[in-house]
C-alpha positions as CSV (number, residue, x, y, z in Angstrom):
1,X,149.8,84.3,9.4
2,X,150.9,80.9,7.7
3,X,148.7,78.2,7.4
4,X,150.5,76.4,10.7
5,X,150.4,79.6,12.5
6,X,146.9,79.3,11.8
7,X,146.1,76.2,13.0
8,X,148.6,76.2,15.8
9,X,146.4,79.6,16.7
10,X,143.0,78.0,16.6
11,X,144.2,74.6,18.6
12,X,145.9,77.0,21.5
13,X,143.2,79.2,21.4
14,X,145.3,82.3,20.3
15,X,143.0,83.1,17.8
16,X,139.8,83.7,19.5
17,X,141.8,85.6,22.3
18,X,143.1,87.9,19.2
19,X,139.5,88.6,18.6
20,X,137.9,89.1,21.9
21,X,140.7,91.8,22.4
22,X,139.6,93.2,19.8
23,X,136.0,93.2,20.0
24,X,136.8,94.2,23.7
25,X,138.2,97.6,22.3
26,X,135.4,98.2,20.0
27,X,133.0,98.1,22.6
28,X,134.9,100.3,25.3
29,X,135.3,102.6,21.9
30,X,131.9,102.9,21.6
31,X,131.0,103.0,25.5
32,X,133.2,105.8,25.5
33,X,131.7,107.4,22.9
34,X,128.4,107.3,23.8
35,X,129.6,108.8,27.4
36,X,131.4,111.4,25.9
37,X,128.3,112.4,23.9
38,X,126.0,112.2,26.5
39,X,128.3,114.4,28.7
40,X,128.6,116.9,25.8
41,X,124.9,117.1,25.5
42,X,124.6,117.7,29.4
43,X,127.2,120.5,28.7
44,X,125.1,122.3,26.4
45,X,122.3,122.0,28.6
46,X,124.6,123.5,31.4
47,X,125.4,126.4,29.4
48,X,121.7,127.5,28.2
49,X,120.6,127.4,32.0
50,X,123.7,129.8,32.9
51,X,122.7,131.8,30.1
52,X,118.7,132.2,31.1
53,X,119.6,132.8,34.6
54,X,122.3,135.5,33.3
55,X,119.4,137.4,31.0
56,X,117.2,137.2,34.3
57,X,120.0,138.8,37.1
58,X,119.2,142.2,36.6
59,X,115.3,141.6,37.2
60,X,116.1,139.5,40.1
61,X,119.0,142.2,41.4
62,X,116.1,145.5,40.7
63,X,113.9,143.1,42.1
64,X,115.3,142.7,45.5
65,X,116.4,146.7,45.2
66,X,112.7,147.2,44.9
67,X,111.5,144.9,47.5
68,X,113.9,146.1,50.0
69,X,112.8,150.2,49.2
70,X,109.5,148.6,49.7
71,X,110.0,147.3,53.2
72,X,111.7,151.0,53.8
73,X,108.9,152.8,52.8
74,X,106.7,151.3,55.3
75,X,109.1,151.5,58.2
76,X,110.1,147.7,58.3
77,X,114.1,148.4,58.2
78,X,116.4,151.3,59.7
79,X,115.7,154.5,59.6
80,X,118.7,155.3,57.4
81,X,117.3,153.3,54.6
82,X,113.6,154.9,55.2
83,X,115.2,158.4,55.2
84,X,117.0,157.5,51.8
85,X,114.0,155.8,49.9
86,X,112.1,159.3,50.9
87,X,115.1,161.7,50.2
88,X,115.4,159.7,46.3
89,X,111.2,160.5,46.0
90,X,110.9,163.7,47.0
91,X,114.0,164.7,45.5
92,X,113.4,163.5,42.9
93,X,113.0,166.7,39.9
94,X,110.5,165.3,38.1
95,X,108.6,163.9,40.9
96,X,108.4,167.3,42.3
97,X,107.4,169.2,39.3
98,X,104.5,166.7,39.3
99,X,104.1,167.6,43.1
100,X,104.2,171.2,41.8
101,X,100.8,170.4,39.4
102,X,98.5,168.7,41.5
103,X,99.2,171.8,44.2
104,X,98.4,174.4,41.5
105,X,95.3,172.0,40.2
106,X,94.4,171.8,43.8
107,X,94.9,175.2,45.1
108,X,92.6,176.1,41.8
109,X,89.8,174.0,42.8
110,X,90.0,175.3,46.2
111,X,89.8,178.4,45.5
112,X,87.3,178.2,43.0
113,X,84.9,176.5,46.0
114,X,86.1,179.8,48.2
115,X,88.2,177.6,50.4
116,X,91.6,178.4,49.4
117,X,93.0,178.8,52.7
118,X,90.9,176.3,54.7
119,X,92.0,173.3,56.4
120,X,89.9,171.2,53.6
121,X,92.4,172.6,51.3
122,X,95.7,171.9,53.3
123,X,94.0,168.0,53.7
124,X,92.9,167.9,50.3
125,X,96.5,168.5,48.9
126,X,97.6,166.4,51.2
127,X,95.5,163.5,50.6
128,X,96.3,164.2,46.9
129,X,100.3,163.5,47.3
130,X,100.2,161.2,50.0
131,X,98.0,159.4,47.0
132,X,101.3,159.8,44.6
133,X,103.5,158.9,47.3
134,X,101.1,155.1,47.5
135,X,101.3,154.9,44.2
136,X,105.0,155.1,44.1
137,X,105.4,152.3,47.0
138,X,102.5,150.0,45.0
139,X,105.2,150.5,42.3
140,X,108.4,149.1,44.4
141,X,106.1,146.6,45.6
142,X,105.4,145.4,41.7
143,X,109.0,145.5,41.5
144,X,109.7,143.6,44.6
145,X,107.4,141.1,43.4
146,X,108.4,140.9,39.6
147,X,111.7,140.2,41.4
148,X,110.5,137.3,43.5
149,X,109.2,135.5,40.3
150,X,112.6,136.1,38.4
151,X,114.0,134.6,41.5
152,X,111.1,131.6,41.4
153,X,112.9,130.8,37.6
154,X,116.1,131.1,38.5
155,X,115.5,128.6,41.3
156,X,114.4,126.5,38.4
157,X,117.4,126.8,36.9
158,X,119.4,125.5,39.4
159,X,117.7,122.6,39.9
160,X,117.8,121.5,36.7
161,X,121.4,121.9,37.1
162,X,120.9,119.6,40.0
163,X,119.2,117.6,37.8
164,X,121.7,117.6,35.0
165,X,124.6,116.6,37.6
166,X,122.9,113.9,38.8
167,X,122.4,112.9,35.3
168,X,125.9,113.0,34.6
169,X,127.2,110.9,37.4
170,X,124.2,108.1,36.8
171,X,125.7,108.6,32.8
172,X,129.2,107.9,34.4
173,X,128.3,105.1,36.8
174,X,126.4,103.4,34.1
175,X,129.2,103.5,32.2
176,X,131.7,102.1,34.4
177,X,129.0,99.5,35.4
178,X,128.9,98.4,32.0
179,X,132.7,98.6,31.4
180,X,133.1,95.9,34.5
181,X,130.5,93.5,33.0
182,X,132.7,93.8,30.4
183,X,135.9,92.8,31.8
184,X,134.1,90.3,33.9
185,X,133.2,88.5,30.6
186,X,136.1,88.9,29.0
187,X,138.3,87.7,31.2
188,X,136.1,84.4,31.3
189,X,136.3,84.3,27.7
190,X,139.8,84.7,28.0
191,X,139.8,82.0,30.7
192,X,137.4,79.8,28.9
193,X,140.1,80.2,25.7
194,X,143.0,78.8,27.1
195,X,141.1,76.1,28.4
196,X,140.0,75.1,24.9
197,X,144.0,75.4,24.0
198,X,145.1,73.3,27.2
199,X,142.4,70.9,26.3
200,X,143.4,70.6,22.5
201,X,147.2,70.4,23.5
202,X,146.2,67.5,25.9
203,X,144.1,66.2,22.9
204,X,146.9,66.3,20.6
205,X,149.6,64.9,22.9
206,X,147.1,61.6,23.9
207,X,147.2,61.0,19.9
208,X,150.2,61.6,19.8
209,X,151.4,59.2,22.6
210,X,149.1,56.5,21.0
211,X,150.4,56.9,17.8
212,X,153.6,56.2,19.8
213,X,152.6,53.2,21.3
214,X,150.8,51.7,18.5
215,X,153.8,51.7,16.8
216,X,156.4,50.5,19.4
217,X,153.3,47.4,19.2
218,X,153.7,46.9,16.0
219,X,157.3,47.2,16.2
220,X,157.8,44.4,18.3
221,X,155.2,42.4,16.4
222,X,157.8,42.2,13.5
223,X,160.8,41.6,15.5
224,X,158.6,38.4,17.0
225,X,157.7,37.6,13.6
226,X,161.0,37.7,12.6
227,X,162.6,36.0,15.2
């Protein structure tokens, strides 16, 4: 700009309103900035929650399996899903070659006491696979309940999901909060500006005007003197 444009700048006020614009757009740059790199750290945050709960679903899903064959077990559910926790145990190969042993080890000891055919032997084998058949429910029951404390963390999770949207919308309110104190003050700086332009245009023309007049005085001084 050339040395009038200058000065004609700084008297209207063109100048400062040149830089306010531009400081204005420096400062939403780096608003914006910081939002977006708030938001992207939220992001990641996000995504490592997901994640943890997504390692955790099949504990939580064999958890509730468990916990449900649990309630079975004991009668508290229909008798279709009693009938099929039983059918999977005593079905089961393995379970029944274990059943298998203890009736051998049983009939053995039994025998050995000469009561293999007694009632004490029918209750004592009894007794001794109604024990394994416990044992298996205590197990769903651990499941059930490993299950319930996967489920406690991934409750977690969520609400520091909550958390983290709640963070994000404060982040963005902030943001715009700041962004209209910003506006607010630079449109009175803008304002205030042309003001200081008016006011030095007004400034220039009084001068001017009694320049004007102070020579039309003079002026007609000399014609006096003249005449």
């Amino acid at each position: 700009m050339s040395f009038f444009g200058d000065l004609a700048g700084n008297f209207t006020g063109g100048r400062s309103r040149d830089d306010l614009a531009r400081g204005r757009a420096q400062a939403d740059a780096s608003l914006e900035a910081g939002l977006q790199g708030g938001l992207d750290e939220y992001a990641r945050g996000y995504g490592h929650l997901d994640e943890a709960s997504a390692r955790l679903d099949p504990y939580a899903t064999g958890g509730r399996a468990g916990y449900e064959a649990y309630l079975a077990s004991i009668g508290l559910g229909t008798d279709e899903a009693r009938k099929k926790v039983q059918d999977s145990y005593f079905n089961d190969p393995v379970q029944n070659a274990i059943a298998d042993r203890v009736t051998k080890a049983n009939t053995r000891a039994q025998t050995g006491r000469g009561m293999g055919n007694s009632g004490a032997a029918t209750q004592s084998l009894t007794n001794a696979l109604l024990e394994r058949w416990g044992g298996h429910q205590d197990r769903l029951a651990g499941v059930g309940s490993q299950g319930a404390q996967v489920a406690g963390q991934q409750a977690g999770f969520s609400a520091a999901k909550v958390g983290i949207d709640t963070g994000r919308g404060d982040m963005r309110y902030n943001t715009g909060r700041d962004r209209a104190g910003m506006d607010i003050s630079y449109s009175n700086a803008i304002a205030a500006s042309r003001n200081t332009g008016i006011n030095n245009l007004f400034q220039i023309g009084s001068l001017a005007t009694r320049a004007m007049q102070a020579a039309a005085s003079g002026s007609r001084s000399g014609q006096q003197r003249a005449a």
